[in-house]
N, C-alpha and C positions, 0 to 999 in steps of 0.2 A: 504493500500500500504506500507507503513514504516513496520506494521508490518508484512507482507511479507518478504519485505526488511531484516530486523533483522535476520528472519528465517533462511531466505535460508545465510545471513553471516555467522549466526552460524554454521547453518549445515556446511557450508563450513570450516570453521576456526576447528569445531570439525572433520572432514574427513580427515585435514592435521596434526592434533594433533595424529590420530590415525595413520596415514602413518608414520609421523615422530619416533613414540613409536614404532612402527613395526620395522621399521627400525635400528633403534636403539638396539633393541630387536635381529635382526638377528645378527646386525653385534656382539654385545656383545656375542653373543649365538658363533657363529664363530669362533672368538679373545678364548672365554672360551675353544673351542674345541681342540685349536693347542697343537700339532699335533695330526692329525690324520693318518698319513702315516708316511712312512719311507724318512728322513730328510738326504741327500745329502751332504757330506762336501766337494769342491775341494780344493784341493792340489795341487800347481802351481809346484810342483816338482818330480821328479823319487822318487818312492818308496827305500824305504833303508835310506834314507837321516835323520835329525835330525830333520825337520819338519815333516816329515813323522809319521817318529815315534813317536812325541810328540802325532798329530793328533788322531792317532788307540789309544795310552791310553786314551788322554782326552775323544772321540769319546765311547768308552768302558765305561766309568763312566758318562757320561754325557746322555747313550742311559738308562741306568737305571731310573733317575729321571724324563728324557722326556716319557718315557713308550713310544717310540719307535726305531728301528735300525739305526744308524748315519753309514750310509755308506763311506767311501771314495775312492775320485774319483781323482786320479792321473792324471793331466794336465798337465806333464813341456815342457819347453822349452819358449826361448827368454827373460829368468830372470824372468822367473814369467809371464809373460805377457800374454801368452793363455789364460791358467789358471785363472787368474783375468779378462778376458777380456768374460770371459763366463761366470762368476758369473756378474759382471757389465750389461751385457743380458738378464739375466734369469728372470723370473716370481718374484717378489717382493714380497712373500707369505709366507715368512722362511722356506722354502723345499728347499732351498738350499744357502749356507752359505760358506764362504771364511775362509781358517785358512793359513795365509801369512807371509811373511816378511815384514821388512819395504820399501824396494826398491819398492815391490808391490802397497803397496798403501798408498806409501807418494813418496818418491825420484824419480822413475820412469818417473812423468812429468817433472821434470827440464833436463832430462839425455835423454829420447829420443823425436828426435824432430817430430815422427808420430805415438808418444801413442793411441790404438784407443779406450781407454776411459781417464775419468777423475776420479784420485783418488779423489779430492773433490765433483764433482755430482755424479758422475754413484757408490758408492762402503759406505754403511752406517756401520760407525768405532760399534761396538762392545762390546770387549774385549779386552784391552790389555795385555795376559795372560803374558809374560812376556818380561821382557828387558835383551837384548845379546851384552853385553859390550865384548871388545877382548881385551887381551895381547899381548903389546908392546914385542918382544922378539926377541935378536939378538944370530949372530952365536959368538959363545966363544971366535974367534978370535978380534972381536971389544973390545977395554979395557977399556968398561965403564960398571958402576953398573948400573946409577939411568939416570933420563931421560933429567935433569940440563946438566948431563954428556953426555948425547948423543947429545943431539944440539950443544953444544963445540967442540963435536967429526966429526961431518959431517962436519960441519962450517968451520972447520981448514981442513976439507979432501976433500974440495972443487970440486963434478967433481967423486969421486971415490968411492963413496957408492952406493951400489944398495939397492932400496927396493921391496918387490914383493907383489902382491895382488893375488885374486883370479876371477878380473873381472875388466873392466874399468868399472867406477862410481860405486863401489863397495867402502864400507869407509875406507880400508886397502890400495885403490888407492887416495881417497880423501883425507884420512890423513897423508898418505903420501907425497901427494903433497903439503897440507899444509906446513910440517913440512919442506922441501926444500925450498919453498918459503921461510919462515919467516926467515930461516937462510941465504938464499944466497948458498947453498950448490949445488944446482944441480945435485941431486941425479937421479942417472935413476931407471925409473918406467919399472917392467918388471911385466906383467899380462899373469895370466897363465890360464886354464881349471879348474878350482875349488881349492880346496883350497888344498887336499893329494900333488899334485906335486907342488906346490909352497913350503909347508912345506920340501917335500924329497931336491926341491933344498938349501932351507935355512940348511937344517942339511952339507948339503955336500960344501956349503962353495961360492955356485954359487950366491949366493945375501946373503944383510946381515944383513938385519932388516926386520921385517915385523910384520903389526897386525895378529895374527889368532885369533882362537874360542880356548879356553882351553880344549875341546874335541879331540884337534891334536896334543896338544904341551904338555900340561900336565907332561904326563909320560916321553916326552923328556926334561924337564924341571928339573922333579924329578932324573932323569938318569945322568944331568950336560953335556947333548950335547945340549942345548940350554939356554940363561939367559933369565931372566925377570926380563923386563925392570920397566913395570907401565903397570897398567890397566885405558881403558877407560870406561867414564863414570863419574857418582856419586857417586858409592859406590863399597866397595873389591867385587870379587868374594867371593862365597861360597866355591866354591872350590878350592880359593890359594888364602884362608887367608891374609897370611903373604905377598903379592902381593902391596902393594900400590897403590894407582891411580894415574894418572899422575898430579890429580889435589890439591891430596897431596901432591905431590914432586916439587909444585909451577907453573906447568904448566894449567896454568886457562884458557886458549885461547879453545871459546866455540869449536873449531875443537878436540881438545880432550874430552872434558866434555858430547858432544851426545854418543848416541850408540844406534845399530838396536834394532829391536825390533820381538817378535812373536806375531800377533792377528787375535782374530776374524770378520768380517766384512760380510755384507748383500750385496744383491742389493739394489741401495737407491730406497726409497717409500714401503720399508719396513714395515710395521704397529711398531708405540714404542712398544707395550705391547706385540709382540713377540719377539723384540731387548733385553727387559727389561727379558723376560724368559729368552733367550739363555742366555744373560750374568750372570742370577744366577744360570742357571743349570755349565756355564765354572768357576765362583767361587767356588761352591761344589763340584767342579772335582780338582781342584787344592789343594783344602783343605784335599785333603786324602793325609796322610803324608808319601803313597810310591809313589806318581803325582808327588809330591812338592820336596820328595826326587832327584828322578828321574832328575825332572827338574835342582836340584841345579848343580848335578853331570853331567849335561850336559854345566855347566858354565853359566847359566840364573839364571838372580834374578826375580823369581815370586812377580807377580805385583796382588794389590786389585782393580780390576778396574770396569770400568760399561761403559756403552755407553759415561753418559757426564763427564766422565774425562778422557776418551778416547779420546773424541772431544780435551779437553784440552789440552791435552798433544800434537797433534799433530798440534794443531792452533800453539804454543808455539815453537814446533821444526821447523816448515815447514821453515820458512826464515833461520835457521841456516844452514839445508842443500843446499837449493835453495843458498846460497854465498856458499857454501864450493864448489856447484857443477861448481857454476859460474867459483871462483877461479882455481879450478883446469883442466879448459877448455875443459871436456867431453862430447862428443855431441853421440852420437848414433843415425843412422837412427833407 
């Protein structure tokens, strides 16, 4: 009888060792196969745009080392939110992948109060391909250089500065409401349809400070119908050098020191070891130095990044936005 017993354990215990190696076996065999079709990227924005276009090059060098086609899949509307909102949906299987802002999937939940996902469950971080800090930059007629000087300047003009953004809770709206705040100014917030007609009103003298992207201001910059003030963030642009940060010019209050961002993200339950693929095949695409060029000359500082310092970085920022958004009282259905 025992040794009956023993037998049929064994048997048993060897029958589960075999299921378990099978299995193990498939799933590795599986994980080793990815991809095996053609991999999906959405784009929460109209084509033409800066992410867009980022998207189709990375997309183009990244379909090479995956040895399959990275399609892209145009979603905009409602700040991203479709768009993210169908990737947060999708099958968890890396066939299909998010290349976003950071409104999308970080800011979005402090900002609308009927998000119908969550950027921390439903959407697994990535790649942080790169950080899109913007230029402080006024119309000619405000007579300050540096950014010490602009806060003295609203401060004493209490009431009669405008500043414009290209969205509520948008950070060209957040940090500017900061900046009002902190000084007692009372500047009015004027929010426009994207960012061209907020810039054409800043040149023609109808508002008179505003964040943009160096993508829009640049050459009016260079022309001397717009000044620059300071750049946010941590470090200069690439492409205006000689720019300063705000945080050079003694302004250290974390509302200037964040800035957006461009990344890649999954749906969460993602497997890691195709998280860990994507994000090395999006580092080998930035590493080509007409990606990287490209990217400078769009005003982003390309980031080295991976899934978990992607996590970091945004464990890290999440509370600075969450008060800036608190602060500056934006709620969106």
């Amino acid at each position: 009888m025992p040794f009956h017993a023993l037998t049929r354990r064994s048997w048993l215990g060897a029958a589960a060792l075999a299921a378990a190696t099978t299995c193990t076996g498939t799933a590795a065999w599986a994980q080793a196969a990815y991809p095996n079709k053609p991999i999906k990227v959405v784009v929460p924005f109209a084509p033409g745009g800066a992410t867009d276009v980022l998207a189709r090059v990375l997309a183009e060098k990244m379909a090479v080392g995956l040895g399959q086609p990275m399609v892209i899949d145009n979603k905009p509307g409602a700040a991203g939110i479709i768009g993210t909102d169908a990737v947060a949906k999708a099958a968890p299987d890396g066939y299909t992948l998010l290349l976003a802002l950071s409104n999308s999937m970080l800011t979005n939940q402090f900002l609308y109060t009927k998000l119908p996902y969550s950027p921390e469950k439903d959407i697994a971080p990535i790649y942080q391909i790169a950080i899109a800090p913007l230029v402080l930059v006024a119309h000619p007629s405000v007579p300050v250089a540096t950014g010490p000087e602009l806060l003295k300047y609203i401060a004493a003009n209490k009431g009669k500065v405008a500043y414009g953004s290209y969205g509520t809770g948008a950070y060209p709206h957040l940090a500017g409401a900061y900046m009002s705040q902190s000084q007692n100014a009372d500047m009015s917030h004027v929010a426009y349809r994207g960012e061209a007609p907020m810039v054409q009103d800043l040149l023609g003298g109808q508002i008179q400070i505003a964040f943009a992207s160096a993508l829009q201001v640049k050459a009016h910059i260079d022309a001397g119908k717009l000044k620059a003030i300071g750049v946010s963030g941590e470090r200069r642009m690439g492409t205006l050098p000689n720019v300063p940060t705000l945080g050079e010019q003694g302004l250290n209050d974390e509302a200037y020191r964040v800035a957006g961002w461009l990344a890649f993200g999954a749906p969460a339950g993602t497997p890691p070891a195709i998280l860990e693929r994507v994000a090395a095949e999006v580092r080998k695409a930035t590493e080509h130095p007409d990606v990287a060029q490209r990217i400078t000359a769009m005003g982003f500082d390309v980031q080295k990044s991976s899934p978990a310092l992607f996590t970091a970085a945004m464990n890290k920022e999440r509370p600075v936005w969450e008060r800036l958004i608190k602060a500056s009282g934006a709620k969106l259905d």
